[in-house]
C-alpha positions as CSV (number, residue, x, y, z in Angstrom):
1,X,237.2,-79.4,-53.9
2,X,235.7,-78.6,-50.9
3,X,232.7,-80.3,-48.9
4,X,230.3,-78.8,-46.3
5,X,227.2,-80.7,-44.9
6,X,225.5,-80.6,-41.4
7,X,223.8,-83.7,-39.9
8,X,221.0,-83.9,-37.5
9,X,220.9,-87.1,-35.2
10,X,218.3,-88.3,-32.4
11,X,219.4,-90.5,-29.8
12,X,216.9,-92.4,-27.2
13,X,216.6,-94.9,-24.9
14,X,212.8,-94.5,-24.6
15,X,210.2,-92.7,-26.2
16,X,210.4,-90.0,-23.2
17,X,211.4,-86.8,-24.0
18,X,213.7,-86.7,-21.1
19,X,215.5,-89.9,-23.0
20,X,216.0,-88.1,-26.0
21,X,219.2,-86.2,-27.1
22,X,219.1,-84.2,-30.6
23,X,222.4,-82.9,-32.0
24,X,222.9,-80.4,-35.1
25,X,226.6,-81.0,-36.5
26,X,227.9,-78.8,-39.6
27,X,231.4,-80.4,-41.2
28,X,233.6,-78.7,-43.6
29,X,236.3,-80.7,-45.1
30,X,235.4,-83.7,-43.1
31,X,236.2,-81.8,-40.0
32,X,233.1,-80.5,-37.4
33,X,233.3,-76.9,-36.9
34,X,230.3,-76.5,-34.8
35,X,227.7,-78.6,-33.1
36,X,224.1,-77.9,-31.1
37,X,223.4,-80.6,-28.6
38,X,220.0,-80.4,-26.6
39,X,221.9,-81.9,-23.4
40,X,223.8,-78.7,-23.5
41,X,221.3,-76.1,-24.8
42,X,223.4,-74.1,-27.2
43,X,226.2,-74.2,-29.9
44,X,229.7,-75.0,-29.3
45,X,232.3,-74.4,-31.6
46,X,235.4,-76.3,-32.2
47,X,237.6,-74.4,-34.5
48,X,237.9,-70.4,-34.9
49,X,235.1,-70.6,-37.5
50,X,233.0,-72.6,-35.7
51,X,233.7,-70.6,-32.6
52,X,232.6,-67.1,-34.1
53,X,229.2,-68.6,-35.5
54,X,228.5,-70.3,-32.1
55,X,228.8,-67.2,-30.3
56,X,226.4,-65.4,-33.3
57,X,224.0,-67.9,-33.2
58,X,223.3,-68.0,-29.3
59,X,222.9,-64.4,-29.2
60,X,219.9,-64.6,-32.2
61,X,217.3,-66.6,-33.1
62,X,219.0,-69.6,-34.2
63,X,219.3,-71.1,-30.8
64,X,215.8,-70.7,-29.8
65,X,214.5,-72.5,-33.1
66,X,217.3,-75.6,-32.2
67,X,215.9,-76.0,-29.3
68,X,212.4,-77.1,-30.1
69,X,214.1,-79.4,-32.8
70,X,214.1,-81.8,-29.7
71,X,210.4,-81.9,-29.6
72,X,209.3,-81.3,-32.8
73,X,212.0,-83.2,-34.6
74,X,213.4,-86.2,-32.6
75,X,210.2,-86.9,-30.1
76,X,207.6,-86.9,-33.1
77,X,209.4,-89.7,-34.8
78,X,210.8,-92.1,-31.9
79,X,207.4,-94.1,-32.2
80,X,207.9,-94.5,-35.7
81,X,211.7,-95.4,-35.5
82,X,210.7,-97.5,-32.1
83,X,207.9,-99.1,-33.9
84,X,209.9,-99.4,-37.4
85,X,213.1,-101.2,-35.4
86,X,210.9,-103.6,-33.2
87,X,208.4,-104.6,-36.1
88,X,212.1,-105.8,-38.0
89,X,213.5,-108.0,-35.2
């Protein structure tokens, strides 16, 4: 069989936004084929696949909507993961 899944990850120091990285990975077979980071501001593809839908998606609309994932995704829930983590130590 054959498996394909993306994952969406937030990493921070602080609750700043400047602090905050989000990333957008999609794997197929265990292997990433493409991956949005914020610190970089677009897709980057790492095998032919991946390649062609990088280039697609950061000529369209896709890359625009990632890019407020930062904010609207990672730097609405640091408090609650900050305040979650530090309640539990």
């Amino acid at each position: 069989g054959f498996l394909h899944y993306a994952v969406n990850s937030c990493e921070f120091n602080s609750s700043k936004l400047n602090d905050i990285e989000y990333t957008q990975s999609y794997y197929y077979n265990k292997l990433e084929i493409v991956r949005f980071s914020s610190s970089v501001g677009k897709y980057v593809g790492y095998t032919e696949f991946g390649i062609k839908n990088a280039e697609s998606w950061n000529n369209g609309p896709e890359v625009i909507a990632r890019r407020a994932q930062k904010e609207s995704y990672c730097f609405r829930n640091v408090g609650v993961f900050t305040e979650s983590a530090l309640t539990k130590s």
